[in-house]
N, C-alpha and C positions, 0 to 999 in steps of 0.2 A: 275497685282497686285491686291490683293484683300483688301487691307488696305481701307480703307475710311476718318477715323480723328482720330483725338486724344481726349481722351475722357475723363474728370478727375475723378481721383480715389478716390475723398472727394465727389464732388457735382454732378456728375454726366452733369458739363456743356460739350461739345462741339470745337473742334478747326480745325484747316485745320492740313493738312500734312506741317507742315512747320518746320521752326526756333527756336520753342517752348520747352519751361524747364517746364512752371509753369503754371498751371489757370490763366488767364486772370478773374475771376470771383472769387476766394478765395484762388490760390494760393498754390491750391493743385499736387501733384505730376502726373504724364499724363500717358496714358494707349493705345496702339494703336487700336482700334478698326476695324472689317473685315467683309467684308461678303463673307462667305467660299461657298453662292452657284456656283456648279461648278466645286469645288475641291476635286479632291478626295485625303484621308487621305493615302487609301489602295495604293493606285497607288505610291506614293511618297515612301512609304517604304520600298513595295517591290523593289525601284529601283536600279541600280547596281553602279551607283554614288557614290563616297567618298565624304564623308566629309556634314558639314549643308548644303552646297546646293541644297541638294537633294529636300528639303523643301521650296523651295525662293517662292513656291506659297502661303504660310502663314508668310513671314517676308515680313516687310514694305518696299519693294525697288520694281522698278518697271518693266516689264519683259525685259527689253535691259541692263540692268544696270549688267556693269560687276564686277563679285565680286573680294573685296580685301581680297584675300582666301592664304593658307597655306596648305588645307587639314586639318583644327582643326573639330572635331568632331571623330563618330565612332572608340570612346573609348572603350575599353574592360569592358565587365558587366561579372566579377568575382563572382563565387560560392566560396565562403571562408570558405572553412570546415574546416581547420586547427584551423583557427581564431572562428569561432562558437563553435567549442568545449572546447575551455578554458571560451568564453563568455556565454555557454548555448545556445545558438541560434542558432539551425541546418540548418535553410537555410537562412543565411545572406547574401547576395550578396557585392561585390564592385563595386562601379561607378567608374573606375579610371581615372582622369583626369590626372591625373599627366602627361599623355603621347603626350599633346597636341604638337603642334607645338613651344610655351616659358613654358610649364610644368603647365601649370594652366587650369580651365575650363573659364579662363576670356577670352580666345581667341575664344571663341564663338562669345559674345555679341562685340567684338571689330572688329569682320570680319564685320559684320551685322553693326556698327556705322561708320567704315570708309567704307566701299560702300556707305552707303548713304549720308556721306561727300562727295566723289567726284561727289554723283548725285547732289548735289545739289552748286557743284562748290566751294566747300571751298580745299583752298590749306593749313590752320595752324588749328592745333589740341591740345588743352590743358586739361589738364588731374589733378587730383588730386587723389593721391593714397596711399595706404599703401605699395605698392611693385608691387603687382599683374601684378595690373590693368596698370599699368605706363609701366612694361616692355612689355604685351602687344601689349598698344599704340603705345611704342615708333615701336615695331618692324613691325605690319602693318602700319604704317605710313613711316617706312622705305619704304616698301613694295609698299604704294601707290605714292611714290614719293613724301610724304606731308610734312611740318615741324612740330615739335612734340613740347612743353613747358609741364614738367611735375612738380606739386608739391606734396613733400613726405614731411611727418613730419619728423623732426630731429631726426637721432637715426633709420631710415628705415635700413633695412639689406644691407650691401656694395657688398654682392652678387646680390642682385634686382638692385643698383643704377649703379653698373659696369655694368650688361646687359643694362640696360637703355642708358647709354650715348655713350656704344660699336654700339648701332645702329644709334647715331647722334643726340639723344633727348635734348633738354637743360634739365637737371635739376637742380629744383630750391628748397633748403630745406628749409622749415618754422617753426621757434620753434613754441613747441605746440604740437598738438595731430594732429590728420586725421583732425576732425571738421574744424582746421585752416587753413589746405591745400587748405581745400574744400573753405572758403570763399576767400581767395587767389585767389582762380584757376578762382570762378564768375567774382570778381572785375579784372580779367584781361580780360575775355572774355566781359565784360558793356565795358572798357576802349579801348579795342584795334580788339573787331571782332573776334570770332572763332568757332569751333565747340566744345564744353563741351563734353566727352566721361566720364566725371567724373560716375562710377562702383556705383552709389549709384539707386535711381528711377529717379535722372535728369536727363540721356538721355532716353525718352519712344524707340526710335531707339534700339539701343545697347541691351536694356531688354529682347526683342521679341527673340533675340540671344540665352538667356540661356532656354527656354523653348524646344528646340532641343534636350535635356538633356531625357525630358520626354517619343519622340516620340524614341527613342534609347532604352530606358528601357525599354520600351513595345515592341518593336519590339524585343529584345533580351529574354524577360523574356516569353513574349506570351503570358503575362496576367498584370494584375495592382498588384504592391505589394501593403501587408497591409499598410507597414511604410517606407520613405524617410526620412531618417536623414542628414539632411544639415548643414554645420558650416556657422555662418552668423555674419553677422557686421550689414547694415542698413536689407542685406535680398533680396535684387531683385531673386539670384538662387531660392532660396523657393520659392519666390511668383510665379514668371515665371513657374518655374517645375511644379507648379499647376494648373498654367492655361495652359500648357501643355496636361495635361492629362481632365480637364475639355474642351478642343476640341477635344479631342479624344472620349469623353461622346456623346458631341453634334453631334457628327459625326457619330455616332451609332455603333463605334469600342468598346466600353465597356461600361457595363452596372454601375459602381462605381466608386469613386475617393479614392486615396492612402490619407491614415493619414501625414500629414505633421511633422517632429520632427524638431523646430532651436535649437540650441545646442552653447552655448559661452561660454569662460573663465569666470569664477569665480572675476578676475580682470576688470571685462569690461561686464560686462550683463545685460544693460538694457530691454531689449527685457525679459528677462528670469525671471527680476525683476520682471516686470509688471503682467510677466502669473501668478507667485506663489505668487503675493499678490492680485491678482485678479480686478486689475486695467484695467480700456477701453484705455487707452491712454498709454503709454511711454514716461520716462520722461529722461530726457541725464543724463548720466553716469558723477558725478563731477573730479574723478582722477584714469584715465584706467591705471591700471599695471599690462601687462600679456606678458606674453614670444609668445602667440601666436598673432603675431603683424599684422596676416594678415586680423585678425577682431578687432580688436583693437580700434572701432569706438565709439565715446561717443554719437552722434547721438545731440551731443552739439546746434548746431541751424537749426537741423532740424529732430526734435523725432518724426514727423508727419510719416517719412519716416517708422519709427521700431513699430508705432500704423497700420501703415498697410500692416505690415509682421503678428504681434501678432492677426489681423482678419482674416490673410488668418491660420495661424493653430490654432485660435481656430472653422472658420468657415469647415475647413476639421476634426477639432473633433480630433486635435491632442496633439502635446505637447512641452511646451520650459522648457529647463533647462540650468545648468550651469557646470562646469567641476573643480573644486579646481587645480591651479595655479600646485599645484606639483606632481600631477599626472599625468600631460597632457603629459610630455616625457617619463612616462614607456610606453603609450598607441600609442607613436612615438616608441617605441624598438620592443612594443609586436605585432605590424603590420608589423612591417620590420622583425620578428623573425617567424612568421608563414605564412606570405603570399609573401615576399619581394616585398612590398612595401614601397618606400622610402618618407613618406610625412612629410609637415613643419608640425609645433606645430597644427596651426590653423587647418587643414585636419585634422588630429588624434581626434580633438575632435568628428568624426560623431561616430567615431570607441567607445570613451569611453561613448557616449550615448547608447550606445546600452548595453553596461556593465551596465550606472547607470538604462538602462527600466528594462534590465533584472532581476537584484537582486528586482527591486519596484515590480513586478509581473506584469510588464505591456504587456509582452509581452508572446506570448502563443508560444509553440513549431511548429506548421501549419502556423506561421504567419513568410510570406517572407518581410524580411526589406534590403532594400536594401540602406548602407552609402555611401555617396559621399565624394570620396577622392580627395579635389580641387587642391592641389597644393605640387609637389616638393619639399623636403626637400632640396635639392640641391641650395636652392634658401635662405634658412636661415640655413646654417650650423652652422656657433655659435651656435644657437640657442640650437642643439642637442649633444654638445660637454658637457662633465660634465666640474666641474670645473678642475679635474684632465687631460681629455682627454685636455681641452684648454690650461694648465701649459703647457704640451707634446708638442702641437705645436707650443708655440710660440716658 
């Protein structure tokens, strides 16, 4: 394993490989830190291996540690020419996650969190989620033999909550937003012992997961795209995807980094506030209402986390925006209608950034941007049903 400690992302203090959410010195979110002499990049990719395991010599777990795997990863990276030519964008690619083993790209960072749960001997796993992240859990934790507690806010889609509990999870719903799950999900893990998989930057384990994402894009595309458009809530896929490809730099596999783009509902965008009022920090979002419930996050008690998504794309020199509430399911039709791809609300937003760069002139005809389609329509059907198509089926 080439992991060393946990490093934080605010002050730059120091930690062991252990039990750790938070700086012990300010309380800052934790970042796994490695030393890659030894490894080589090239080797790993060209390997004939399914799935992120290819990689276990840059994720935090140690080389006997046997993975709680599914085959999640080496997803399809899609040339979407159908879809570029109504957008203007001749070589747009798609990241599609949709295909993973629960339909989201959160089963990356959850293979990577429970392996390192049973490395370190934990049998109970608690989670706070918008949907995702919880069916996930619940299903590697199926998977590892472990028990699951998941909190969703009230109002999560009854398609995430029925796979959830289809695999044996407790679910537990909290009124309120994501923010309340999440302090829920803490005050049980202080109270009773567990491992926190909570999809936010508290687990530094589980993060290291989605930067897998990076070394697939490069190895499919054969070069660094200009622009990554990511849908994001507090943001770890962004940030991870970038330090993805910043070890791909240090490793002397390419010579530049991708412009980062986070992308959120118009209902729910703090992150995107912040960049277009040009503020250092992010401040939580007072009342999220967006159909796309899979970001849906107000970032409520802890904005620390969406001030260092907003450093990783202004430091890649990139861009946040927002999406208007009733757009967001034509750009769910018009991705299902030229590429058949089936994504929730929340995916479709990487798809409508690339519309709003394209009309601002942000984006040149030579510049490959590649959007990541995180999640499953399948997984919030209401969601995508008009009000007429819902009359029809009830």
């Amino acid at each position: 394993m080439s992991a060393e400690s946990l490093k934080c992302a605010s002050c730059g203090a120091e930690h062991e490989l252990g039990l750790v959410y938070f700086c012990r010195k300010c309380q800052g979110t934790l970042d796994v830190s490695y030393d890659h002499g030894g490894v080589s990049f090239a080797r790993m990719l060209a390997a004939a291996e399914a799935g992120i395991w290819k990689y276990r010599d840059v994720l935090p777990v140690g080389p006997d540690a046997e993975p709680v795997t599914m085959r999640e990863g080496d997803t399809p990276l899609l040339s979407a020419k159908r879809l570029g030519e109504v957008l203007g964008v001749p070589r747009l690619y798609l990241k599609n996650e949709t295909v993973n083993p629960t339909l989201s790209f959160k089963d990356r960072p959850l293979s990577v969190a429970l392996t390192k749960a049973r490395e370190f001997g934990t049998e109970r796993i608690v989670v706070a989620s918008t949907g995702n992240t919880a069916v996930s859990a619940s299903a590697y934790s199926a998977r590892a033999g472990m028990s699951c507690c998941v909190y969703v806010p009230a109002g999560t889609p009854r398609e995430k909550t029925a796979l959830i509990a289809l695999c044996g999870a407790e679910v537990r719903a909290v009124p309120g937003t994501f923010s309340d799950a999440y302090e829920t999900a803490l005050r049980d893990v202080q109270d009773n012992g567990a491992f926190n998989v909570t999809s936010t930057f508290l687990n530094p384990y589980a993060c290291e997961g989605d930067k897998t994402v990076s070394y697939e894009i490069f190895r499919d595309l054969g070069d660094v795209p200009d622009w990554i458009v990511v849908p994001v809530g507090a943001g770890p896929l962004l940030v991870y995807a970038y330090k993805g490809f910043v070890e791909l730099k240090q490793a002397g596999l390419i010579d530049r980094l991708p412009r980062m783009v986070a992308v959120q509902a118009e209902g729910c965008s703090p992150i995107a506030r912040a960049y277009g009022e040009g503020q250092a920090e992010v401040k939580p979002w007072l009342e999220p209402r967006t159909i796309a419930t899979g970001v849906a996050d107000p970032l409520a008690t802890y904005p620390r986390d969406g001030t260092r998504t907003l450093a990783v794309v202004r430091r890649s020199n990139g861009y946040a925006l927002s999406v208007g509430e009733q757009d967001i399911l034509a750009y769910v039709r018009l991705l299902a209608e030229r590429e058949a791809i089936l994504a929730e609300p929340a995916a479709a937003l990487s798809v409508a950034a690339v519309d709003r760069m394209a009309r601002m002139g942000l984006l040149e005809p030579s510049h490959r941007v590649v959007s990541i389609i995180t999640g499953h329509g399948l997984k919030d059907v209401e969601a995508l049903l008009s009000p007429a198509d819902a009359q029809e089926a009830e």
